[in-house]
C-alpha positions as CSV (number, residue, x, y, z in Angstrom):
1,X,109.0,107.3,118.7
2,X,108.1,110.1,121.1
3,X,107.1,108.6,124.4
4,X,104.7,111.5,126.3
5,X,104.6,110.7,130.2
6,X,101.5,110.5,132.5
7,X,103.6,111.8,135.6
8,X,102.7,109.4,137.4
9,X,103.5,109.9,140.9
10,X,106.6,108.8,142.1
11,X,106.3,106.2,145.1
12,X,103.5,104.4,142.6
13,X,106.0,104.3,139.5
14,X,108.8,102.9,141.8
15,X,106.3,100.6,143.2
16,X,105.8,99.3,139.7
17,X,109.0,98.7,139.2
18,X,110.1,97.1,142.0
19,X,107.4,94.7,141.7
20,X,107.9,94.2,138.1
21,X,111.9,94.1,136.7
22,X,111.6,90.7,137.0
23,X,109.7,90.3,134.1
24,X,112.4,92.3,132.0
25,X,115.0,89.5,132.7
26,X,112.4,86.6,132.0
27,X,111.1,88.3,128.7
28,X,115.2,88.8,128.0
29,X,116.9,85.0,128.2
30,X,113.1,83.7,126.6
31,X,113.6,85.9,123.8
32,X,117.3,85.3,123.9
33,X,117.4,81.7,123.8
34,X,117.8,80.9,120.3
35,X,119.4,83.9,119.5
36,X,123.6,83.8,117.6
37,X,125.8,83.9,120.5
38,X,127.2,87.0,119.5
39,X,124.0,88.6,121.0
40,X,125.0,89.8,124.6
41,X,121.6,89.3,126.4
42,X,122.4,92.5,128.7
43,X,121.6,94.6,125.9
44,X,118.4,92.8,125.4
45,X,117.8,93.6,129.4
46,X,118.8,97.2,129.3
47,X,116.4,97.7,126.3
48,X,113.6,96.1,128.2
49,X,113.9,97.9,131.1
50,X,113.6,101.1,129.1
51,X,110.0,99.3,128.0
52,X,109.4,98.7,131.5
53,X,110.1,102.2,132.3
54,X,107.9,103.3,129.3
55,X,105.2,101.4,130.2
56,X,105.3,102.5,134.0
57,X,104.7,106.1,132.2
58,X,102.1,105.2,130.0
59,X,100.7,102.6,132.2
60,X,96.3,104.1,133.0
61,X,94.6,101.9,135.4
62,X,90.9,103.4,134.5
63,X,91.6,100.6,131.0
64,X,91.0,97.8,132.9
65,X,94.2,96.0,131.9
66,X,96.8,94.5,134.4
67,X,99.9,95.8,134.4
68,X,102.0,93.2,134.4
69,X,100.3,91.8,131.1
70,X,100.6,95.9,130.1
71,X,104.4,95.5,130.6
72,X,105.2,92.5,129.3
73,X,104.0,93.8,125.9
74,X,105.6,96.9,126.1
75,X,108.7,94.9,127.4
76,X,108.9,92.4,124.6
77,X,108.3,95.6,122.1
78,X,111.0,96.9,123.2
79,X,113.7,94.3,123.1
80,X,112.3,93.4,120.0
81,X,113.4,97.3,118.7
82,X,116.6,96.3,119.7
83,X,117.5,93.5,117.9
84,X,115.6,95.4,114.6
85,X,118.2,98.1,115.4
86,X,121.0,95.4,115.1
87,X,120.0,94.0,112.2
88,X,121.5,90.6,113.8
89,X,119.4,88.3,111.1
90,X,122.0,86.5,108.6
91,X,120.8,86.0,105.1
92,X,120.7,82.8,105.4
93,X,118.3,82.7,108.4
94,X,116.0,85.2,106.5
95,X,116.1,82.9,103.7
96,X,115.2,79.8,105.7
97,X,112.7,81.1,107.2
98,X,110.9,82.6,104.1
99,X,111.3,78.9,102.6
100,X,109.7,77.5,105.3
101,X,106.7,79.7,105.4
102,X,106.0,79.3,101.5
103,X,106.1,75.5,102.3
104,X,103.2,75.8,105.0
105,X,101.5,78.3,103.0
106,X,101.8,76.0,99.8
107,X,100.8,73.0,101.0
108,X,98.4,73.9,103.3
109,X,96.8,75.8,100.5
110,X,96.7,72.8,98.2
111,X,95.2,70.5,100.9
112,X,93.0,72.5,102.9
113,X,94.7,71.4,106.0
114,X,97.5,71.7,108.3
115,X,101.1,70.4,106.5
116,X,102.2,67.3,108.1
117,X,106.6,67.5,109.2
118,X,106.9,65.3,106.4
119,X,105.3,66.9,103.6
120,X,107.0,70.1,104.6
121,X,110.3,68.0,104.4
122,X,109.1,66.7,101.0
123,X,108.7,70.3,99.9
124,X,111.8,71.3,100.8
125,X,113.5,68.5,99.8
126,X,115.5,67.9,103.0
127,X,115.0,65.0,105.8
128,X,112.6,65.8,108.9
129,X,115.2,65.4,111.2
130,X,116.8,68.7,108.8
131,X,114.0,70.2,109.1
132,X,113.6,70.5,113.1
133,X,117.0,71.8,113.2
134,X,116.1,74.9,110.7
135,X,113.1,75.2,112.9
136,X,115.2,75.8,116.2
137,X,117.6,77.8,114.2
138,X,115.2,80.2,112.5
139,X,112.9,80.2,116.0
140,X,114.0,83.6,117.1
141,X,112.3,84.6,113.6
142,X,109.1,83.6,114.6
143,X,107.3,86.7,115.3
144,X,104.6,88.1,113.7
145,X,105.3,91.9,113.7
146,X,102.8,94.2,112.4
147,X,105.0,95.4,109.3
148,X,104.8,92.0,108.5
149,X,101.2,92.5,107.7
150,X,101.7,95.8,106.4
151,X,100.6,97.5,109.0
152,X,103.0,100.3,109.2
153,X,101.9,103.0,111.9
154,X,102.5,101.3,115.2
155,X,105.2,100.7,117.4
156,X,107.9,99.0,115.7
157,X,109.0,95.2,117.0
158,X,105.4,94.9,118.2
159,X,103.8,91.1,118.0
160,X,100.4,90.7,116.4
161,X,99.4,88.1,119.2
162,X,100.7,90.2,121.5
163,X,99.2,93.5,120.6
164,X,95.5,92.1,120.2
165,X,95.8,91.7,124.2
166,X,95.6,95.8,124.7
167,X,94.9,97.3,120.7
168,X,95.6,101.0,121.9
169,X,94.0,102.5,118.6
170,X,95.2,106.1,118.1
171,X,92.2,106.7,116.0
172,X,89.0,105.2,114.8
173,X,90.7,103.9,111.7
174,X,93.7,101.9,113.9
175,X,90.5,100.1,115.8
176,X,88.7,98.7,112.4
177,X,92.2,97.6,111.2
178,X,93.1,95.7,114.5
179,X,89.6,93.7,114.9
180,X,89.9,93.2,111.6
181,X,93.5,91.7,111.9
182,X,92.1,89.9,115.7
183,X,89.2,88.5,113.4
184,X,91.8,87.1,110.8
185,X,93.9,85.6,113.6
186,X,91.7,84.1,115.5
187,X,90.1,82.3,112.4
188,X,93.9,81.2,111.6
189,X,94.6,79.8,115.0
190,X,91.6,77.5,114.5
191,X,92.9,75.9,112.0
192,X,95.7,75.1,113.8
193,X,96.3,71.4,115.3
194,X,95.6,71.4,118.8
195,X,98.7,70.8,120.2
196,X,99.6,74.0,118.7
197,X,96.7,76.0,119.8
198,X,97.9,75.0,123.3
199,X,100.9,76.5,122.9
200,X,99.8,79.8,121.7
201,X,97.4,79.9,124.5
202,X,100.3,78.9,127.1
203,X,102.9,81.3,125.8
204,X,100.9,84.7,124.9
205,X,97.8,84.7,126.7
206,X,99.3,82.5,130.0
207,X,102.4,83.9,129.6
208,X,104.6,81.0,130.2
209,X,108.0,80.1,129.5
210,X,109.0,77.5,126.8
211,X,110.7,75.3,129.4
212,X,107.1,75.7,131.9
213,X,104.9,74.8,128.5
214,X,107.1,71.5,128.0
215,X,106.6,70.7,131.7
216,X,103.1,71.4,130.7
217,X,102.9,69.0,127.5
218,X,105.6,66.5,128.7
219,X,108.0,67.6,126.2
220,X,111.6,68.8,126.2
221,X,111.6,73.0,126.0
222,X,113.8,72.5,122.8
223,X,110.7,70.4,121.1
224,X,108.3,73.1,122.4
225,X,110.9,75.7,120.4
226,X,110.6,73.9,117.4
227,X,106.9,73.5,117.9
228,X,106.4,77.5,118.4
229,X,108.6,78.1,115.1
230,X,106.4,75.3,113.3
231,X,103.7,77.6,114.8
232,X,104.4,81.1,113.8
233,X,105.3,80.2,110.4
234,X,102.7,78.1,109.6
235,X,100.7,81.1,110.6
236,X,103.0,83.1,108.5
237,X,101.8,82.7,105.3
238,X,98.1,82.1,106.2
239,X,97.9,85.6,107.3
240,X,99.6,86.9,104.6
241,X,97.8,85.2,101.6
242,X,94.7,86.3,103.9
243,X,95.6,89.9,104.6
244,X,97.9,90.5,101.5
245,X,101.0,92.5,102.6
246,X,100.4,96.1,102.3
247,X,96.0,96.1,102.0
248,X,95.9,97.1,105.7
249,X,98.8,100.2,105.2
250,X,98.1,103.9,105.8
């Protein structure tokens, strides 16, 4: 990817990121803390201070948009490149979390309604308390990236319910496809339960961290993990039965 620089001037860039390199570390251990422990979190830091830095170039103020919520895309983007690049993701994990996603899709497409814990145990044939561990386990999974969805010409590692924030459409085409996609999500997150909803209001739109959403909801940060996995894959395979994988592609 070929990052072209606005020049902005120098006193206002190191501004930026003076006031901002916080956010690298706090995007870093949030994204990190599920992750194997063979995953050093300084490389997650020094790739998302390279988003930072990206950001602080590509960063225009006549949009509108604040920067920090600018950065904390670009940020999260970044670090998200990183662990593509590693290709840290056992088998195993992949394959859990594919299972679980064809159980919410299945069920939730047989009764019209969002899968109870213990129907997607049923499904899986495994006890509940089995399944909340997969969930934490398989939690640094839940991301919906844009390949995902077949959507194939924008940054890589990027978040869907991230990205919606601040579309930047390249071309008239990009725009439809994105309102199209923010139309589809928005109708998906309505179907969520509303505990749910909450948290995909607190953590992408508030931006706040999984331990300040349980403070939040009265709830232990690990049971807010396991709820935002439950989340993403849940919405996981409504999008794709909606979208089909691929219709959306160049």
């Amino acid at each position: 990817m070929t990052i072209k620089a606005k020049s902005n001037p120098s006193p206002f860039r190191d501004k930026l990121l003076e006031d901002n390199i916080h956010l690298v570390k706090i995007i870093a251990y949030q994204v990190a803390v599920n992750l194997p422990p063979h995953i050093d979190v300084n490389d997650l830091i020094s790739a998302g201070t390279i988003g930072l830095l990206e950001s602080i170039d590509r960063f225009d103020p006549g949009k509108g948009v604040q920067f920090n919520t600018y950065a904390s895309i670009r940020i999260r983007g970044a670090i998200m490149d990183e662990l593509r690049s590693m290709d840290w993701m056992t088998r195993s994990m992949r394959d859990k979390s594919n299972q679980l996603e064809k159980a919410y899709g299945e069920i939730e497409r047989k009764t019209g309604r969002p899968a109870e814990v213990e129907e997607v145990a049923k499904f899986l044939e495994i006890s509940t308390d089995e399944l909340h561990t997969i969930l934490s386990q398989v939690s640094a999974l839940s991301v919906l990236n844009l390949e995902d969805m077949g959507i194939n010409h924008y940054d890589e590692g990027m978040d869907i319910l991230e990205c919606i924030k601040d579309p930047e459409g390249k071309d008239p085409m990009t725009i439809v496809k994105f309102n199209e996609i923010k139309r589809i999500i928005a109708e998906a997150v309505e179907t969520l339960p509303d505990k749910e909803k909450l948290i995909i209001s607190l953590y992408y739109y508030d931006e706040l961290t999984l331990k300040e959403i349980g403070k939040v909801l009265d709830i232990t940060e690990s049971r807010v993990c396991q709820l935002h996995s439950q989340t993403m894959h849940r919405l996981k395979g409504k999008l794709k039965k909606c979208i089909g994988v691929g219709t959306l592609s160049d």
